[in-house]
N, C-alpha and C positions, 0 to 999 in steps of 0.2 A: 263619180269623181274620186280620184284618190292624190293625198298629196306623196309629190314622188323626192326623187333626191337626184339631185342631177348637177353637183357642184352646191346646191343647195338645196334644204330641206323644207316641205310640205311646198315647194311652189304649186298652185292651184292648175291642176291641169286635168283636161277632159278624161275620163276613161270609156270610151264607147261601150265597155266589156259590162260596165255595172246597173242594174235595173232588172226588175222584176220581168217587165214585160220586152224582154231583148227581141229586138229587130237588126242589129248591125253584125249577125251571126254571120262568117264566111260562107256556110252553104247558101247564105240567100242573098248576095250579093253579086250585080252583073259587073261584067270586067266595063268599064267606062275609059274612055280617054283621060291622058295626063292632068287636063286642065278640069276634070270634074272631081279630082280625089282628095282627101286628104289623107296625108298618113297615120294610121293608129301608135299608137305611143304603149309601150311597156311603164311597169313600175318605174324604173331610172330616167323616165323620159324622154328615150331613146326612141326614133324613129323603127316600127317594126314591119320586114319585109320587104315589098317588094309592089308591082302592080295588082296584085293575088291578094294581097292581104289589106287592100284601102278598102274603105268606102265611100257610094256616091254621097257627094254631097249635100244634096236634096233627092227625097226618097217620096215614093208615093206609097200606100199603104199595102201593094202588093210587092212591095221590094226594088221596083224597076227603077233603074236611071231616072226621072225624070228629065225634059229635055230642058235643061239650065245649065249653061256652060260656064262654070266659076272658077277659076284659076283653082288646083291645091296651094295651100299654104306655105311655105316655106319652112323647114323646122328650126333657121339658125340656132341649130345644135355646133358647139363650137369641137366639139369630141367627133363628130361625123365631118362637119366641113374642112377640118383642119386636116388632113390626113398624112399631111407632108410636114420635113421639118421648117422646110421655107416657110411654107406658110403660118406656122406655129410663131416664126421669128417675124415673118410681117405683120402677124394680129398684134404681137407684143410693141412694133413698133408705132404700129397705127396707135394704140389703145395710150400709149405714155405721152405720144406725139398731142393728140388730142386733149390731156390732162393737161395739161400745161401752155398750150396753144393761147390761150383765151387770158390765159395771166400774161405770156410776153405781150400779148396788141396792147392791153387793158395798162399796165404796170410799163411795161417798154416803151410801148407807145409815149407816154404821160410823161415819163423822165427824160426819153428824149425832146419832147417839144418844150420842156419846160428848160432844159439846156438852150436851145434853141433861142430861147426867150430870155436866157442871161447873157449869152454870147454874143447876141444880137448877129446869129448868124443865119442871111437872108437865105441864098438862094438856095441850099440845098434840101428846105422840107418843100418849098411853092411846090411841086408838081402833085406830092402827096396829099399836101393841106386843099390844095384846090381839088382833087379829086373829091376827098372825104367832104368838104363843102356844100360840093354840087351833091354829091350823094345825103349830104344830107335836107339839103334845098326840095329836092324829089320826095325826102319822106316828108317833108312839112305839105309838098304838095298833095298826096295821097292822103294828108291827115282831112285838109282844105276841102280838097273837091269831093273825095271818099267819102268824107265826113256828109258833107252837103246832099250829095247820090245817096246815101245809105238812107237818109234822113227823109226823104223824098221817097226810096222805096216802102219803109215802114207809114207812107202815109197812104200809099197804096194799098199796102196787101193791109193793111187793118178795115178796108172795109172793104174787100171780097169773102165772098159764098163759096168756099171752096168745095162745099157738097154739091153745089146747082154746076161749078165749075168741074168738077170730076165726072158728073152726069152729061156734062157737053161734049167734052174735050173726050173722054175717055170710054162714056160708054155708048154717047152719041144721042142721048135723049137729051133734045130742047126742052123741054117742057117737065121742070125738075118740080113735079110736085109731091108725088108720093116715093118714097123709096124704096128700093126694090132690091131684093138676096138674089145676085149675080151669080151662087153659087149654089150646089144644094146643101149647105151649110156653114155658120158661122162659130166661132169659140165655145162659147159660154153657155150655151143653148142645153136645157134639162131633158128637151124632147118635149115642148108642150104643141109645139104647132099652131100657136095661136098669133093671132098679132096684135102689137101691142104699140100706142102710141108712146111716139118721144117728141117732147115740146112740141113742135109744130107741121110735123113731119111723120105718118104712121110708118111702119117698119114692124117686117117680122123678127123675133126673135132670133137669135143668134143659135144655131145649133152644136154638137160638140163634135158631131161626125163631119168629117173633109175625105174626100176622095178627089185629090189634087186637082187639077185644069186652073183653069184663073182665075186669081184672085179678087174678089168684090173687096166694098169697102165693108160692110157688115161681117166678112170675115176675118178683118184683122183682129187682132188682143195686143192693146198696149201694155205694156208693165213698167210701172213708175219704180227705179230704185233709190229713196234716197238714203244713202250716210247721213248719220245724227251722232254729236256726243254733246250730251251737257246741255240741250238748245232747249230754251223754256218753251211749253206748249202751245202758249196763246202763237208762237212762233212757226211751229209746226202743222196746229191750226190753219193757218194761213194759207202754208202750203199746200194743203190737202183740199181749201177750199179753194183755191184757184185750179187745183186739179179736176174739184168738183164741175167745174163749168162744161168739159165732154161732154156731148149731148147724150153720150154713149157708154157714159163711166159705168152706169152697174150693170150693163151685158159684157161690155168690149175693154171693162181697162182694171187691173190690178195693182196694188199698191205693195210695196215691199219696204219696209223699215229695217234699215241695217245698223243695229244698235252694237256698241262695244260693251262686253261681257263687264269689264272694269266701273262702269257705269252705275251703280248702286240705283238708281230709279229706272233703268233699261226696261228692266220688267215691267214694271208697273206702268210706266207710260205705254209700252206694246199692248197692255191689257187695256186703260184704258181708253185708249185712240180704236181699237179691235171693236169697241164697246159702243161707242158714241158713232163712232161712223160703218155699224153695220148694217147692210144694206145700201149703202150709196154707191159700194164699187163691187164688180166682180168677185172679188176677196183682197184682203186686208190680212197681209202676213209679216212677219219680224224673224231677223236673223239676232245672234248674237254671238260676236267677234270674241271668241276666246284669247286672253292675253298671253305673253308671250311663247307666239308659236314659232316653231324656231325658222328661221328665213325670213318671218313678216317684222318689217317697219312700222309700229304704228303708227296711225294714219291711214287716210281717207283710199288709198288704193289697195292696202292689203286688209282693208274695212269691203270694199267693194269685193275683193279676191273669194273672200270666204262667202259673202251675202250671194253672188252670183252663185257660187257652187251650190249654197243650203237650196238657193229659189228653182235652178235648175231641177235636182232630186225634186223638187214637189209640182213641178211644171210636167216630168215626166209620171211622176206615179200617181201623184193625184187627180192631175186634171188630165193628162194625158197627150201629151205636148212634148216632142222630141226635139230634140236641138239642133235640127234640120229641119223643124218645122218652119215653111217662107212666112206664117200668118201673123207669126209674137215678133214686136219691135219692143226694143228695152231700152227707155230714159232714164240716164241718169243726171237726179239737179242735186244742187247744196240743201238742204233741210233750211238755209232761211231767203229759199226762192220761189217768187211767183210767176207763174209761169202766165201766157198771155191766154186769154181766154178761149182763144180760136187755134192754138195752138197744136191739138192733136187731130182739128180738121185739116189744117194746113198740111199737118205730119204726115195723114193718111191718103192727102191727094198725092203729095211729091212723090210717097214711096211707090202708089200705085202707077203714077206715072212714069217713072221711070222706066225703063227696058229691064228687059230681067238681067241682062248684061250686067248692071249698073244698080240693080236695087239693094241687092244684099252686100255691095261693095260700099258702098253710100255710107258716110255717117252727118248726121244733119245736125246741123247748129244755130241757133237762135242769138241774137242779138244780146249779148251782158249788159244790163244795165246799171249803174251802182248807186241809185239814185233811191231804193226806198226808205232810206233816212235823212236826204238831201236837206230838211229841215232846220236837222240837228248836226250837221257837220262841221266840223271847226275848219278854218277857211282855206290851212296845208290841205287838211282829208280831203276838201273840196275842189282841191286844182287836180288833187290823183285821183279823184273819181273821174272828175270829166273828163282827162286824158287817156284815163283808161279803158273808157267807155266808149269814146269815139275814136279811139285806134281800133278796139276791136269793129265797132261800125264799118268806121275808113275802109279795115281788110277784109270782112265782107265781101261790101260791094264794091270791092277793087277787082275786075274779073280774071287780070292776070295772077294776083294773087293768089299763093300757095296757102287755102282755109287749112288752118287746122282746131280740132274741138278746145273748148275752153269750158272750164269749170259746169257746165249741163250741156248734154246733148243726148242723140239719138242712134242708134243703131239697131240691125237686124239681128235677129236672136242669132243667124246662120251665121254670121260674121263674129257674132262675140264669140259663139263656141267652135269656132272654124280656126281662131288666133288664141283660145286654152281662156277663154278672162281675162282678168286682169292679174298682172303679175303683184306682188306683195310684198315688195321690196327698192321700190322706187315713189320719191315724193311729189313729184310732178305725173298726178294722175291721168288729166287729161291729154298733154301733149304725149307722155309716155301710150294712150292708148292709140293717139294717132300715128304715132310712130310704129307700132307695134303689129296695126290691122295693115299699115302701108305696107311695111319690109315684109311680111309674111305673104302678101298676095303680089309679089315680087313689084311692087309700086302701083298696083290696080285700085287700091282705097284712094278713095277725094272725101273730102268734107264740100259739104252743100246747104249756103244759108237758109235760113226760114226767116226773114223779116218781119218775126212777131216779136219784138224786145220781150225778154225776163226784168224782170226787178229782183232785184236782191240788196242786201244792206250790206254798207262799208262798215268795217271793222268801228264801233260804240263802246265807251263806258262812260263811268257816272262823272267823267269830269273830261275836262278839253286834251290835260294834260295827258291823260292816259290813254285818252282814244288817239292821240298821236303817235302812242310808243306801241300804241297797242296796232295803229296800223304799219309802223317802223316794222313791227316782229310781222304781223303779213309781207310785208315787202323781199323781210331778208328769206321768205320763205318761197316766196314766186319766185326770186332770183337764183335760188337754188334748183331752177326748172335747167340753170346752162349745163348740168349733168346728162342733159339729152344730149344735147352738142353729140360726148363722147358715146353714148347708146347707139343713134342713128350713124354715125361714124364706122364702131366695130364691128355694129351688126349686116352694115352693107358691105362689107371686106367678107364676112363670115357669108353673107348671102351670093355673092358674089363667087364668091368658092365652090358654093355650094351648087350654084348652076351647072358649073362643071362647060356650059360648053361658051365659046370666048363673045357670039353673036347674043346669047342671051343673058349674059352677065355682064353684055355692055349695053342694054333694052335697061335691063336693069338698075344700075346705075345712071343711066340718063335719067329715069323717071324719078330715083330718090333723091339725085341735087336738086332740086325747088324746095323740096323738105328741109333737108339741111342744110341750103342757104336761108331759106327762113327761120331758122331757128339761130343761126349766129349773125341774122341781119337785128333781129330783136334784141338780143342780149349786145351786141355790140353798141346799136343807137342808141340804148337805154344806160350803158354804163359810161360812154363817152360825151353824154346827151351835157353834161353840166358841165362837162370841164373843158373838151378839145376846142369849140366853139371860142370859147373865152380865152381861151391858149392864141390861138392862130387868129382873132381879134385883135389882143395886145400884139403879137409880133409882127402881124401889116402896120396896124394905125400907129404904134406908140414906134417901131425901132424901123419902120420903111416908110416912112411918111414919103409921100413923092417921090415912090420906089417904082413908079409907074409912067411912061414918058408919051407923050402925042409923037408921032411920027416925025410931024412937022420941027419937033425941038431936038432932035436925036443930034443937028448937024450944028448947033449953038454950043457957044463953050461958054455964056456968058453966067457970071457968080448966079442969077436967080432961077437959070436954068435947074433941066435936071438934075437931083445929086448922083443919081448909079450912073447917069452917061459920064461927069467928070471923073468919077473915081475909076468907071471902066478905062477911062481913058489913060491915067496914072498906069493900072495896071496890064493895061493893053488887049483888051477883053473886045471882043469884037461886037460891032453893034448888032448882029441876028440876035446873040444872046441877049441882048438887054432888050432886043422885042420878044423876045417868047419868055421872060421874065415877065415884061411889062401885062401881056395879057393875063399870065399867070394871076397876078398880082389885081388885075381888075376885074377876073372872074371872081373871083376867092373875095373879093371885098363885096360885090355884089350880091352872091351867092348869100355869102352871112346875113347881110341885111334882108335879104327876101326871106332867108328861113327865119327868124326872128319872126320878120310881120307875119309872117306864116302860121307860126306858133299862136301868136296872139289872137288870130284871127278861129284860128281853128278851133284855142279853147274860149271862143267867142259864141259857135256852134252852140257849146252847151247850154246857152240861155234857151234857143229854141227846141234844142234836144228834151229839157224838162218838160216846156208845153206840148208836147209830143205825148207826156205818160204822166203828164201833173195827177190825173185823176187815181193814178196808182200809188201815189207817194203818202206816207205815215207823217199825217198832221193837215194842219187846217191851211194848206197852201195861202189860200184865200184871201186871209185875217193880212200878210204881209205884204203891205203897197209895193214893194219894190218886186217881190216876187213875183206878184199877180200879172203884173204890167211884162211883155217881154221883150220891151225894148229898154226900160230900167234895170231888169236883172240881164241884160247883154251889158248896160253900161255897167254895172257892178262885176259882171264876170271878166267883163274887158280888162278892167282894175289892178282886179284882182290877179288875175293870169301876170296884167304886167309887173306889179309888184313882189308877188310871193311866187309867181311858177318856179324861179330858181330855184328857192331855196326849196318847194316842192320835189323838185326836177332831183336835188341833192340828196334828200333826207329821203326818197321813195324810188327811188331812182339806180343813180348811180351809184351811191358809199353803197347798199345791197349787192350791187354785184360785183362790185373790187370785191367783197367779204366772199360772195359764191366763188369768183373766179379763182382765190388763194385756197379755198376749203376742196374744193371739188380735183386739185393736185394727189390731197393724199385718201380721201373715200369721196364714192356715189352714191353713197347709204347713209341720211339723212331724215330723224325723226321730224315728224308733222307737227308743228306746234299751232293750237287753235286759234283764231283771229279773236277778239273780246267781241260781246254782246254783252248788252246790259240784260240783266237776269240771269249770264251761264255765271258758274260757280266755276272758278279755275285754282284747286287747290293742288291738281295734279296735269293741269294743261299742257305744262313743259313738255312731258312725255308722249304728247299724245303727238 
């Protein structure tokens, strides 16, 4: 790795050229088709050469192609795709166009209806108010039934055998009793040859030597990354024992700590986490995030940026693991998340199963749950847990839905190093990586659930009031994710270019609108969630009362009659329009009220949502009668949702991203600021 300069300094990016033991030498590389290469990059991060000068991108040990046909990457280099002045003047227009896009719907939108609403001037918003209605009618549906399907599927897969299942399905042995090395070697393996039981299941050791053909599951090596600052032990703890649950942890899965340099106990917790838990995993390693490096944002992705690079170097020199190796998948979680206990069997079937087409494009995502302090949550935190929980559920297992990763997931080592890492200068990590593996393999990356919910905790501190403000500053921080908006935007215009020819830069572009309408369908819902609804409420019920006519009354002129038929009739307005008004007007009233029950209904879910993971939650469930019962804590969340979700909806919500949508006009470079835990020390959290 070397950081280069390319408009910006140290961006972490691949260097094929660096390592002791070099394999990606031009003499030993065969000429492979377009869709097997990626292009090697120079110090400036410039694309170098030609078809002569890539390499495959999965290699077997004697240099050959392997036969894995994966798209090359894309470079969106804007100094290569730009090459015209046209096009130099449409990135500029694309890129201002997008900065500001989000503040006229958001800002425009809002003053014109609220005009609307002084003027008491009917028909000119109905076509739009009813659309936006109905559309938002459908997201309460997909919260409802998503919610419901999701919830049903995590009761599924938590209690399948996904080894006995990868044994069926995949290797075609009924009779899943001893397990068996499908390969002549797996990761970890010293050379002892011996076999060795795990829990209930004998299994030979894992070897170090791979001489490519197909992959078993004994030859996978997971590597856990997680980012930390500040997070107290007993916390961290937690996550490493939930990690611990792999049947396969100390042959098949490594741990990697990505501590920030500014951290004054970094060290010492690496030593003594290194210390206590040696021997439970493969290896037990720690990065440390030197501060300001010029380019990196602190925060969690140019945390991740330098940890991949340092893990890489030691993947390769030490254990001997090339970043074309198919065998290392790399999760990354939050340091105060617990992962499901079955969760790296699941990991290891889906990737195996998969087509090779599709393995190494794949990034896998699990279920966010925000529930493991649901105890202690003051009752605002508790309406944006659960909504935030079963939206991501909903879009899951919504199957048309566009997944993208959120706050932990999965991916193939080939794929992180195929798209350079993570970049170190943008705040929204995860959707920025989704974005990032998509546009690079010209829209070939999907995200693919795993329905084993995480637990993780909503933002805590030592009192009600603070864990409010403390989840407010989470909020205004997710909302600063609509800086994607203009990312996936510029960079499909720059890819697009970059195609060069008109059939595959419009393949292209077909595949990355469900991305970026998903990303302005969220930030849209989310900031007009509080107000538009209540906007275009008042201006039906309160200023068009019986602005809506039966058929049968259209031809009456009497006083109790309709009032828009008499006043049309004053101003000579022909009766079509006052029925396609009238439907307008009774779609849009109805619509409102179904998304409302909608609403309620959905963060109604959450009661049964907890009995789902009660056994994973921090504190004595039990002890609270209302809790325990889940038809009591439906009636209490029922309550609650209809009392406080507003002003939820407002404070966690919407005011976040008015604040994103006005900020993100003049920068897309936005430090991380850390969400409160009870135990971190935040004397310097602001910066981080």
């Amino acid at each position: 790795f070397k950081r280069h300069v390319s408009g910006r300094l140290s961006q972490c990016a691949m260097d094929p050229e660096e390592g002791p033991d070099e394999v990606h030498e031009a003499a030993s590389l065969s000429r492979v088709a377009p869709e097997d290469q990626i292009p090697l990059r120079g110090d400036n991060g410039e694309a170098m050469g030609s078809t002569e000068t890539t390499r495959p991108l999965v290699q077997n040990r004697e240099g050959k192609a392997a036969p894995r046909r994966l798209i090359a990457p894309l470079t969106l280099l804007p100094q290569e795709a730009l090459d015209t002045y046209l096009k130099r003047i449409g990135y500029q227009v694309c890129e201002k166009l997008m900065r500001v896009l989000p503040f006229l719907t958001i800002y425009g939108g809002t003053v014109a209806l609220i005009a609307c609403v002084i003027l008491r001037y009917r028909w000119g918003v109905l076509m739009s108010m009813m659309l936006y209605s109905c559309f938002m009618f459908l997201s309460a549906v997909e919260l409802v039934v998503g919610g419901a399907w999701g919830m049903i599927m995590i009761w599924m897969n938590i209690r399948n055998d996904w080894y006995s299942m990868y044994l069926r399905e995949i290797v075609g042995d009924t009779s899943p009793k001893v397990r068996r090395n499908e390969s002549a070697g797996s990761p970890m393996n010293l050379g002892s040859g011996n076999d060795s039981p795990t829990m209930d299941r004998i299994m030979p050791p894992p070897t170090r030597e791979w001489h490519g053909g197909e992959i078993g599951w004994n030859d996978l090596l997971h590597v856990v990354m997680i980012p930390s600052y500040k997070t107290p032990m007993e916390v961290l703890r937690m996550a490493l024992h939930a990690v611990m649950n792999y049947k396969q942890c100390r042959s098949n899965l490594g741990v990697c700590f990505a501590f920030e340099e500014r951290e004054q106990e970094a060290q010492g917790k690496a030593a003594q986490l290194a210390e206590e838990y040696a021997g439970e995993f493969a290896f037990v390693t720690a990065t440390f995030h030197p501060p300001n490096l010029p380019g990196h944002i602190p925060g969690k992705s140019s945390n991740e940026c330098w940890a991949f690079q340092e893990l890489s170097k030691e993947l390769r020199s030490m254990r001997g693991f090339e970043p074309d190796d198919p065998r290392v998948i790399i999760t990354v979680i939050d340091d105060d998340s617990e992962l499901h206990e079955n969760y790296f069997e699941a990991l290891s079937y889906h990737y195996l199963k998969a087509s090779e087409k599709d393995r190494y494009t794949t990034l896998f995502q699990p279920p966010i749950v925000h529930f493991k302090n649901f105890l202690t949550q003051p009752i605002l935190v508790r309406n944006a847990s659960l909504f935030t929980s079963l939206h991501e559920l909903a879009c899951l297992a919504n199957p048309v839905d566009c997944h993208v990763a959120f706050s932990s997931y999965s991916l193939s080592y080939i794929l992180a190093s195929a798209v350079q890492g993570w970049d170190p200068d943008f705040i929204s990590e995860d959707w920025h990586m989704t974005a990032k593996c998509k546009l690079m393999t010209e829209g070939r990356a999907s995200v693919k659930p795993i329905f084993l919910p995480l637990m993780n905790y909503a933002p805590e501190e030592d009192d009600a009031w603070s864990t409010v403000m403390s989840r407010w500053t989470q909020a205004k921080r997710h909302a600063l994710g609509m800086s994607e908006i203009v990312y996936v935007a510029t960079k499909m215009y720059i890819g697009m270019c970059e195609c060069n020819e008109f059939w595959r830069g419009l393949v292209f572009i077909y595949r990355m609108l469900p991305l970026l309408g998903k990303y302005i369908a969220v930030h849209f819902v989310v900031a007009t969630l509080a107000f538009w609804p209540l906007l275009s409420h008042i201006l039906i019920n309160f200023y068009m009362w019986h602005s809506w006519c039966y058929i049968e009354d259209l031809n009456k002129s009497c006083s109790e009659c309709c009032v828009p038929m008499a006043a049309a009739t004053e101003v000579g307005i022909e009766q079509e329009r006052i029925i396609l008004n009238s439907w307008m007007v009774y779609f849009q009233e109805k619509a409102n009220v179904c998304f409302f029950i909608g609403l309620v209904i959905a963060g109604s879910w959450g009661a049964f949502y907890f009995h789902l993971v009660r056994d994973r939650v921090e504190g004595d469930w039990y002890a609270d009668w209302v809790v325990r019962n889940p038809l009591f804590l439906w009636g209490r969340t029922w309550l609650e949702v209809s009392v406080l979700g507003w002003i939820s909806s407002v404070a966690f919500g919407s005011v976040p991203e008015w604040v994103a949508a006005f900020r993100i006009m003049f920068t897309l470079q936005f430090h991380h600021v850390v969400a409160g835990m009870v135990g971190r020390k935040d004397e310097d959290d602001a910066i981080e």
